[in-house]
N, C-alpha and C positions, 0 to 999 in steps of 0.2 A: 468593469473598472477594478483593477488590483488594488488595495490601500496596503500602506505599509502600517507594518507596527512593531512599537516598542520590543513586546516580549516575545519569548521565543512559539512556534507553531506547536499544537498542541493536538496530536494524533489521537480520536478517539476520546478526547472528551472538550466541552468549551469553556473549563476550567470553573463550572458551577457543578449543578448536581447532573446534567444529562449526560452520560456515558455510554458508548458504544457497548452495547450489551451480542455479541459477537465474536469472532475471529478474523485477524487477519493474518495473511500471507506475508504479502508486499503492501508497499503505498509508494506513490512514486507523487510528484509537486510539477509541473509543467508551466512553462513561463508562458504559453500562448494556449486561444483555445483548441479542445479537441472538439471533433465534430463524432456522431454516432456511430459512422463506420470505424473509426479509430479506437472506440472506448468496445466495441464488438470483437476487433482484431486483436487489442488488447487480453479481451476475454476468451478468447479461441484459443491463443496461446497456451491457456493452462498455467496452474496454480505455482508448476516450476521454472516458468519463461523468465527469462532474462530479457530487462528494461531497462541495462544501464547506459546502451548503446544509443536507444531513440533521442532524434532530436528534439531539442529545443528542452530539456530535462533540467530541470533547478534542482529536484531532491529523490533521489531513489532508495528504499531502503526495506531488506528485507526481513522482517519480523521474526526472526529465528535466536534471539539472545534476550533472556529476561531482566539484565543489567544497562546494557547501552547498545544502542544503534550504529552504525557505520553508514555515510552516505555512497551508496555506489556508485551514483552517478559523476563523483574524481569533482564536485564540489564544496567539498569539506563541510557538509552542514551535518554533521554527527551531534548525536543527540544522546539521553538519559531516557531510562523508563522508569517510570511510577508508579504502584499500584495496578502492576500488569503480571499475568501467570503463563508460562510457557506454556505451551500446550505441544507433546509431542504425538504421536503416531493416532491423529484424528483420522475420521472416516469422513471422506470429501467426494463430491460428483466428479466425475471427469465432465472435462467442461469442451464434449465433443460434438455437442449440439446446445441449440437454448431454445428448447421449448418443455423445459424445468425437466427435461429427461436426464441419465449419464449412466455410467455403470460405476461402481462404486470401486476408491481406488485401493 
């Protein structure tokens, strides 16, 4: 069950003390559900893939500006950051297998 709500969606924390203690890429919002091959294919793609195209897409947005967000997905849900730090030229898995293997990019 989706619920709607007043305020705006809050990426990475649920607006008390728990915070996404992490990095992210992308995030993308999808108005139906994904099943496990989907959220797999998703991850096969790699940390550069482009998600603005897939359907059924409410929010795409990629985590590269420490200011404000742009919605990719041509749904105009652009947003603000808060309390967030860029992080540039990280050392990440290539994400060409998932059995926690990768060679480093």
């Amino acid at each position: 069950t989706i619920t709607s709500y007043t305020t705006g969606l809050r990426i990475g924390s649920d607006g008390g003390t728990a915070e996404w203690k992490g990095s992210m890429a992308q995030f993308a919002v999808y108005s139906d559900l994904k099943d496990t091959a989907f959220v797999l294919s998703q991850y096969n793609k790699g940390i550069d893939a482009d998600w603005s195209s897939d359907s059924n897409i409410s929010g795409y947005w990629k985590m590269d500006n420490d200011s404000t967000v742009t919605d990719l997905s041509g749904n105009s849900n652009n947003g603000s950051v808060s309390g967030a730090t860029l992080v540039e030229n990280v050392v990440a898995l290539d994400s060409t297998d998932n059995n926690k293997h990768g060679s480093l990019l």
